[in-house]
VMD Tcl script that draws the C-alpha trace (Angstrom):
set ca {
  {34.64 72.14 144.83}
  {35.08 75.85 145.78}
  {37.29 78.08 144.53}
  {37.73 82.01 146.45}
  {38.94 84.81 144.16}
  {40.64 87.23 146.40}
  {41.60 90.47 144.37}
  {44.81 92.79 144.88}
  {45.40 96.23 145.14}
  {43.46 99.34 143.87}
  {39.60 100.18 144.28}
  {38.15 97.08 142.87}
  {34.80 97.15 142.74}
  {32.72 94.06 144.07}
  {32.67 91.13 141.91}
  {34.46 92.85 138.72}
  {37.20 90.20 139.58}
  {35.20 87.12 140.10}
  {33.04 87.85 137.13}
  {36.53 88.84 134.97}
  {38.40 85.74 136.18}
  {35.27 83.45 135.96}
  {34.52 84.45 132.53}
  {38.24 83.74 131.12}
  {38.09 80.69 132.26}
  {34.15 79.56 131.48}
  {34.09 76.59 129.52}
  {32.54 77.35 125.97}
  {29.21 74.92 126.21}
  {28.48 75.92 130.32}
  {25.70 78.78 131.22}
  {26.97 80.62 134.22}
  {24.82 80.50 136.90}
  {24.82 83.79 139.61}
  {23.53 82.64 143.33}
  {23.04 84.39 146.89}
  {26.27 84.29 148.86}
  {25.13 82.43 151.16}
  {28.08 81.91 153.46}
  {28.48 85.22 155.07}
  {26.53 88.11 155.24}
  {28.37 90.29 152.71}
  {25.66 91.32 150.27}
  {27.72 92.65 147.48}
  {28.90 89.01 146.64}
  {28.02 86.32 145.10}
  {28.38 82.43 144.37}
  {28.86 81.71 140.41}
  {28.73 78.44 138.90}
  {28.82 76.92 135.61}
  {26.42 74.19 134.43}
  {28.77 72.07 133.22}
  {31.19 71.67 135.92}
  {31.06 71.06 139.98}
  {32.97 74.78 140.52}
  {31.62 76.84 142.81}
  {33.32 80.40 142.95}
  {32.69 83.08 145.63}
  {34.96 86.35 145.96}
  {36.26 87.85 149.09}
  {36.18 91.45 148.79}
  {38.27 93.08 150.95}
  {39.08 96.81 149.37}
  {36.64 98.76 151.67}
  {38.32 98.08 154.56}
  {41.30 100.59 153.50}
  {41.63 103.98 153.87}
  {43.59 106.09 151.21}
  {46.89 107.05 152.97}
  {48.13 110.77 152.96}
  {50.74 111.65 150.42}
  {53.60 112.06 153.14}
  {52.67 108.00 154.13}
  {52.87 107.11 150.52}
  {56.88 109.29 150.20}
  {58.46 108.22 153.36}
  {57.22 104.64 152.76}
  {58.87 104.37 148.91}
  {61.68 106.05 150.41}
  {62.35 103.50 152.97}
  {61.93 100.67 150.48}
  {63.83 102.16 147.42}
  {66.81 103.75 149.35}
  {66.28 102.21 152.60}
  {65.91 98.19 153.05}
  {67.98 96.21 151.07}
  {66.07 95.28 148.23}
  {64.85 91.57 147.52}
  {66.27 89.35 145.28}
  {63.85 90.09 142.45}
  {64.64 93.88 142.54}
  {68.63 94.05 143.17}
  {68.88 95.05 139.12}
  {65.57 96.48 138.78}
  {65.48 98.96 141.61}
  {68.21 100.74 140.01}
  {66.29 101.52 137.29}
  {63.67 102.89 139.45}
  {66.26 105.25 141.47}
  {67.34 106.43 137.69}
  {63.90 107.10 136.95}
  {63.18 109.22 140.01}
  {66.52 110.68 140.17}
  {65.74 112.19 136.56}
  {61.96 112.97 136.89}
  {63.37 115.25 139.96}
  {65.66 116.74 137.32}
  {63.40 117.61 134.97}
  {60.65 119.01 137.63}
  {63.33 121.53 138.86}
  {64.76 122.49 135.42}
  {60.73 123.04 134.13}
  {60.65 125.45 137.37}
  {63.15 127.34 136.45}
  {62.72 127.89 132.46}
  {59.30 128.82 134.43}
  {60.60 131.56 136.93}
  {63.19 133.01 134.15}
  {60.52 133.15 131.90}
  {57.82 135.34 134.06}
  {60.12 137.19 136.37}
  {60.04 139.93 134.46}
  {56.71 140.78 134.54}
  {56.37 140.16 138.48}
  {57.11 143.80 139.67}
  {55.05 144.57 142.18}
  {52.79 143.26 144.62}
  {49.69 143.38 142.79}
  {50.97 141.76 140.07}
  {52.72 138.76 141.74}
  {49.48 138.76 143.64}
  {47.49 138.44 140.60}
  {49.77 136.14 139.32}
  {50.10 133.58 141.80}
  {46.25 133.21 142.39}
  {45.68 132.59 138.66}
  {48.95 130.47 138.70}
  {47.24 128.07 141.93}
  {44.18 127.97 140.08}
  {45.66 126.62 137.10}
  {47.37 124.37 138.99}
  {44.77 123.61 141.10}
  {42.57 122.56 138.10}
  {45.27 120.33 136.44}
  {45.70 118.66 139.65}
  {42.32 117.61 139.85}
  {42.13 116.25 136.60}
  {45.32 114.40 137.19}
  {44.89 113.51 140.91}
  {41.19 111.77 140.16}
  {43.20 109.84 137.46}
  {46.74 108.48 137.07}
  {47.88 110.04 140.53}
  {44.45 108.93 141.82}
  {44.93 104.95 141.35}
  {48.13 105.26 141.91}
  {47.82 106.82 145.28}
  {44.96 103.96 145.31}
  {47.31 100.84 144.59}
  {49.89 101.86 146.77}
  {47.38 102.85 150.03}
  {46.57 98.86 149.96}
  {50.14 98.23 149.98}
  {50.81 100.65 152.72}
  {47.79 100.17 155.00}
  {47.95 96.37 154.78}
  {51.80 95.46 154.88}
  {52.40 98.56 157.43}
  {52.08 97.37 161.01}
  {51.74 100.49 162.27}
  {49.12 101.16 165.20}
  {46.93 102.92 162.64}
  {46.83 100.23 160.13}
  {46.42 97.42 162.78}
  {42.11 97.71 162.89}
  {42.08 97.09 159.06}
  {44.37 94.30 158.76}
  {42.40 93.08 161.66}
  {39.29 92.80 159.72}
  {40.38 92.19 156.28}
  {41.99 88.95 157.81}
  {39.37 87.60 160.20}
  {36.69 88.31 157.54}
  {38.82 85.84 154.80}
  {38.46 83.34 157.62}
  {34.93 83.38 158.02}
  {34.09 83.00 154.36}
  {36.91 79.96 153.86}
  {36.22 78.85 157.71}
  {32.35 78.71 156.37}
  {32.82 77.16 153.14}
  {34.97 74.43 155.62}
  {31.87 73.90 157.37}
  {29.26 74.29 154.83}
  {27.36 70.88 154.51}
  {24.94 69.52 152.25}
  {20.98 68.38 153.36}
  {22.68 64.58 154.14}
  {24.53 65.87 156.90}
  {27.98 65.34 154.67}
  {30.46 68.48 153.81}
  {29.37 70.17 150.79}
  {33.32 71.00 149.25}
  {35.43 67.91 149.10}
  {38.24 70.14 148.21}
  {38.74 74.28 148.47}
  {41.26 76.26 145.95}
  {42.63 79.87 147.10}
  {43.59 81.92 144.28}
  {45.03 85.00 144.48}
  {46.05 88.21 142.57}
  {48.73 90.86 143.36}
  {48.64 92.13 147.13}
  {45.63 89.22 147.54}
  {48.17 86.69 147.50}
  {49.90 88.76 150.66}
  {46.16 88.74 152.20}
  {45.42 84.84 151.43}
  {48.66 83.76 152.31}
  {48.05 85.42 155.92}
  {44.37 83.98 156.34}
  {45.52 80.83 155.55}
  {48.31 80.74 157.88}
  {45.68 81.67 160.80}
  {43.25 79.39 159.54}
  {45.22 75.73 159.54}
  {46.30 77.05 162.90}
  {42.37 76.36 163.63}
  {42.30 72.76 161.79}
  {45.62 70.83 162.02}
  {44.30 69.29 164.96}
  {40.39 68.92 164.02}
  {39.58 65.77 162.99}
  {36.19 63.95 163.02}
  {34.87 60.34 161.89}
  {38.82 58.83 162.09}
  {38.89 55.31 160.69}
  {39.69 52.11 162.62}
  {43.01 51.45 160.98}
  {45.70 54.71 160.61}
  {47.98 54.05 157.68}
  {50.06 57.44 157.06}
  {52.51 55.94 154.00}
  {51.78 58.92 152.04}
  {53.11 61.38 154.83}
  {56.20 59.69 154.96}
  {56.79 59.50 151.21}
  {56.39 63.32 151.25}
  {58.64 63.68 154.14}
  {61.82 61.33 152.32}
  {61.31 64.04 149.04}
  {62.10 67.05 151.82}
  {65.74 67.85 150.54}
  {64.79 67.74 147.32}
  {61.14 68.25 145.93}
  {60.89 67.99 142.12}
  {58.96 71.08 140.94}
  {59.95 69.99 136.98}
  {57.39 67.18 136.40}
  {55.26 68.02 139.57}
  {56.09 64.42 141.41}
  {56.32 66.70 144.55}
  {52.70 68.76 144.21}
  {51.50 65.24 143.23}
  {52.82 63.75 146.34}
  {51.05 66.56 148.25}
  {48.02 65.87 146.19}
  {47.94 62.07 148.23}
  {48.90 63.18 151.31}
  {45.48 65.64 151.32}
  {43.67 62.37 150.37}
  {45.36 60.71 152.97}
  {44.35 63.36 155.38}
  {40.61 63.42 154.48}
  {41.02 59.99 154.91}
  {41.81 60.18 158.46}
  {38.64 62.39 159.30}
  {41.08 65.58 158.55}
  {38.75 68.91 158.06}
  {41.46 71.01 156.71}
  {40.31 71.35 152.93}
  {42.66 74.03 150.77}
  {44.05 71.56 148.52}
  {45.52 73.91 146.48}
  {46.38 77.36 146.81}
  {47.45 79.45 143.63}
  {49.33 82.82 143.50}
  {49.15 85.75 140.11}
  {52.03 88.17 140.26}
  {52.54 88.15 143.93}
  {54.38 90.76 145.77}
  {55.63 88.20 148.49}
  {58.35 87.86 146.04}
  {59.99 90.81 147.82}
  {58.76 89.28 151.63}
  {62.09 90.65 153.06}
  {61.03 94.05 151.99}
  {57.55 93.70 152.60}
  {57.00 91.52 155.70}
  {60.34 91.62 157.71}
  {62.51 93.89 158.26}
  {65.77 92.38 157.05}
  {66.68 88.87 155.38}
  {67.87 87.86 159.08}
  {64.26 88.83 160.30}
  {62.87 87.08 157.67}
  {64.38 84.06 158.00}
  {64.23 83.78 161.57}
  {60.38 84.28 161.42}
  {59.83 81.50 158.96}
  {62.22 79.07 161.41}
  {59.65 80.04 164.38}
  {56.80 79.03 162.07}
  {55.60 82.60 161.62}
  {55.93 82.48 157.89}
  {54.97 79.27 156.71}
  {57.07 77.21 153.94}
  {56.78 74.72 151.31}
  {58.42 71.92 151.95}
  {57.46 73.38 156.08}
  {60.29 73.88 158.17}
  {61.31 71.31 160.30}
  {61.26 70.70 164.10}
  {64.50 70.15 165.11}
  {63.87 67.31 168.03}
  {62.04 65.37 165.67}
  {63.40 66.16 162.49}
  {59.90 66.25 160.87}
  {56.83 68.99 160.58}
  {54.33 66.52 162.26}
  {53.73 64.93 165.52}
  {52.26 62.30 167.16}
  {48.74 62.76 169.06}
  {46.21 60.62 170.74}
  {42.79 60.23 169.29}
  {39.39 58.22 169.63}
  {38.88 55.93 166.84}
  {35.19 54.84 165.57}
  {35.39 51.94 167.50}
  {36.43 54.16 170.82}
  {40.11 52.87 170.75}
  {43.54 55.37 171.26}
  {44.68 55.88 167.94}
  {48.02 57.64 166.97}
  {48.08 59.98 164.49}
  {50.75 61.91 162.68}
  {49.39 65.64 163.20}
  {51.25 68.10 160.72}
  {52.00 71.40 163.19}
  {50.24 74.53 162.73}
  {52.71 75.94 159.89}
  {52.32 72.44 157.79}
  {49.66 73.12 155.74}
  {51.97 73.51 152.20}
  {52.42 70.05 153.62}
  {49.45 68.73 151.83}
  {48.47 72.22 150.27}
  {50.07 72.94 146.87}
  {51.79 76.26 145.87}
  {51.22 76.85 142.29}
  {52.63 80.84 141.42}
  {52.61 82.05 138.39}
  {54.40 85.33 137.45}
  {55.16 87.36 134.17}
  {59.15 87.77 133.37}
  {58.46 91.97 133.50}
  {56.15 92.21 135.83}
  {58.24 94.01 138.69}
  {55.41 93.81 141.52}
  {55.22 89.77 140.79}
  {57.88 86.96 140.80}
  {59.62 83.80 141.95}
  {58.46 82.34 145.57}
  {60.66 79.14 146.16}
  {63.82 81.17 146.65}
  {61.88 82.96 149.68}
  {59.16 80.14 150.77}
  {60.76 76.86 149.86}
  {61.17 74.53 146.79}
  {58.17 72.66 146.95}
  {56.45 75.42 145.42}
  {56.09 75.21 141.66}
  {56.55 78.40 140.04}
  {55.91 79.30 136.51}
  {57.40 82.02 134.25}
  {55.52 83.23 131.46}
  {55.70 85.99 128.98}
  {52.76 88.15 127.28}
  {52.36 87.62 123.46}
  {52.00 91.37 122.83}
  {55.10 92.86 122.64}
  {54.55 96.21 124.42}
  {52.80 94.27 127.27}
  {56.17 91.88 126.91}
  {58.18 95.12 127.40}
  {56.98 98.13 129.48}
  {57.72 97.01 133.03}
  {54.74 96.17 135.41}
  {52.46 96.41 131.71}
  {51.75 92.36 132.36}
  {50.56 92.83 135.97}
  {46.40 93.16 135.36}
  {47.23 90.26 132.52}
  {46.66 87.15 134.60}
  {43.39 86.18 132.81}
  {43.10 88.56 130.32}
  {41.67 86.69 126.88}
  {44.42 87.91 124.59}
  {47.08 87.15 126.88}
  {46.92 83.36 126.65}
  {49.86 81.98 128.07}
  {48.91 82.53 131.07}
  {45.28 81.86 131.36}
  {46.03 78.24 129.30}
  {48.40 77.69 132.48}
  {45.18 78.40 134.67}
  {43.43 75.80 132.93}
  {45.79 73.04 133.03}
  {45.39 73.88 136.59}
  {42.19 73.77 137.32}
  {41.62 70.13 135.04}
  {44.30 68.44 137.22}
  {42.84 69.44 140.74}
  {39.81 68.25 138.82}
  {41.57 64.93 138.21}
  {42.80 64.42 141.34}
}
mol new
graphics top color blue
foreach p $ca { graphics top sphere $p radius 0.5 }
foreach p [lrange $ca 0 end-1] q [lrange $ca 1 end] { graphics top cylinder $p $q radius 0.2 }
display resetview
């Protein structure tokens, strides 16, 4: 099996996620392997592997790509989102808090300007002096700038150029979300078609996990990619027996995310897929404090927008939406069998891939950025709230959001776990 690592915001550096996330989760008796890439021709990356499992784990790396926005991008867009668009369901309290905050920082900037000016007015009398004064005064502030700027105001402005370059659609964005998105789909497109010396695919099953604005990224690859194989099918069998696709489809108005009979369902409908000669092989896709908790704010431009986009199949769902003439998310095509007869085949349409794909998000209760998805993509997605053992990580908003797979935090790296030996069950 493969599994691709795709990191979130900030200047990651190549492979510092992979290797972090890999080594949280290493098995205590497996040697980890490091191998050539490979698949594309990155050659910062690489395939790791542990001797004691059938993992393979590559990284996309898509942080050069964006250019640091300038400081006017990063104002006007946190104005629009904090005062502007309504906020999301996961920030109606919070971004109060945030509007306090700013509202008093403001405060305090202009008071700490004046107590400034009263206090050296006096000895600006002439020209010379206030000359003098402001040129050692600029390159004071010049100096503390730089030290600040390179960083806390340096990742931040960092972090939130992702965020603006890759969720912006504006014409000078468009060029890197271009090629952050078609190179995702040429590693997992690859690792699709990657097969082994016996002429037989290499990865029986592929697993997309995701971290922060990664989970925006992946989410948006995949979407393009099942596009490419909901329709691709090769080797289909002599009889067509699609029980498991209806199964899923009688659970539709009410999926059971509690004891996972609904993910488990999907789990036999990919089986029944790859049955049928299927080559669509993301079994499972797995999201890490993901911003698309806030999609209204972040993708659309109102919760009308949004919701309209997801009933044309622009944003896909779990369970996936409907078509209305046929009350179902798959249709009927025509295919050759292996013994050259017309077979019929329930195709799921190009938006049904959390069809057969499970949503697994996990999400820490105070970290802001990350959150609950089934409210905005559907109830078939199993979401999972956890809270960080140390208390001031517990506390300080957004202090859980780098805490995913950290080995102190636990909680939720034992929920990774779990995850990973039930695909491996499956």
């Amino acid at each position: 099996m493969a599994v691709v690592v795709i990191h979130g915001m900030g200047n990651q550096f190549p492979m510092d996620t992979l290797r972090g996330f890999v080594d949280s989760i290493k098995p205590n008796n497996a040697t980890l392997f490091s191998s050539p890439n490979r698949i594309t021709d990155e050659t910062e990356t690489r395939r790791l592997s542990f001797s004691t499992s059938t993992y393979d784990f590559y990284e996309y790396y898509w942080a050069h790509y964006i250019d640091e926005p300038g400081v006017g991008e990063i104002l006007k867009w946190a104005f629009n989102l904090l005062f502007r668009k309504k906020p999301s369901p996961a920030l109606v309290k919070r971004i109060w808090i945030a509007r306090i905050f700013i509202f008093i920082t403001l405060l305090i900037v202009a008071f700490l300007g004046y107590m400034g000016y009263n206090l050296f007015k006096e000895y600006i009398n002439g020209i010379l002096t206030a000359t003098v004064f402001g040129a050692g005064f600029l390159l004071a502030l010049r100096i503390i700038w730089s030290l600040v700027s390179n960083s806390v105001i340096g990742k931040i402005n960092s972090s939130l150029g992702d965020v603006i370059k890759y969720t912006v659609p504006s014409p000078k964005n468009i060029a890197a979300r271009d090629d952050i998105r078609k190179n995702g789909l040429l590693l997992i497109k690859n690792l699709h078609e990657l097969k082994n010396d016996n002429g037989k695919f290499r990865y029986r099953k592929i697993i997309v996990v995701s971290h922060s604005l990664g989970t925006v990224v992946a989410y948006d690859i995949l979407t393009s990619l099942f596009a490419q194989y909901h329709r691709k099918y090769s080797n289909v069998p002599g009889a067509i027996l699609q029980d498991d696709l209806a199964k899923l489809r009688a659970m539709y108005e009410n999926p059971v995310n509690a004891n996972r009979e609904y993910q488990l369902q999907q789990a036999a409908l990919y089986s029944e897929y790859k049955k049928l000669g299927n080559e669509w092989r993301v079994s499972n896709f797995i999201t890490l404090g993901s911003p698309l908790t806030h999609a209204i704010m972040i993708l659309a431009h109102s919760k009308v927008d949004f919701d309209r986009k997801k009933s044309q199949r622009e944003f896909p769902t779990s369970p996936p939406h409907l078509d209305k003439e046929d009350d179902h998310y798959a249709f009927e095509a025509t295919y050759k069998n292996i013994k050259g007869e017309e077979a019929k085949i329930m195709n799921l349409h190009h938006a049904a891939h959390f069809a057969e794909t499970q949503w697994t998000n996990i999400y820490y209760y105070n970290d802001w950025i990350g959150g609950a998805l089934k409210d905005q993509f559907g109830p078939g997605i199993l979401d999972i709230e956890v809270r960080a053992k140390n208390k001031w990580t517990a506390t300080i908003p957004m202090a859980s959001h780098t805490k995913y797979w950290d080995s102190k935090e636990t909680v939720s790296l034992d929920k990774l776990r779990e995850i990973f030996n039930e695909i491996h069950k499956l």
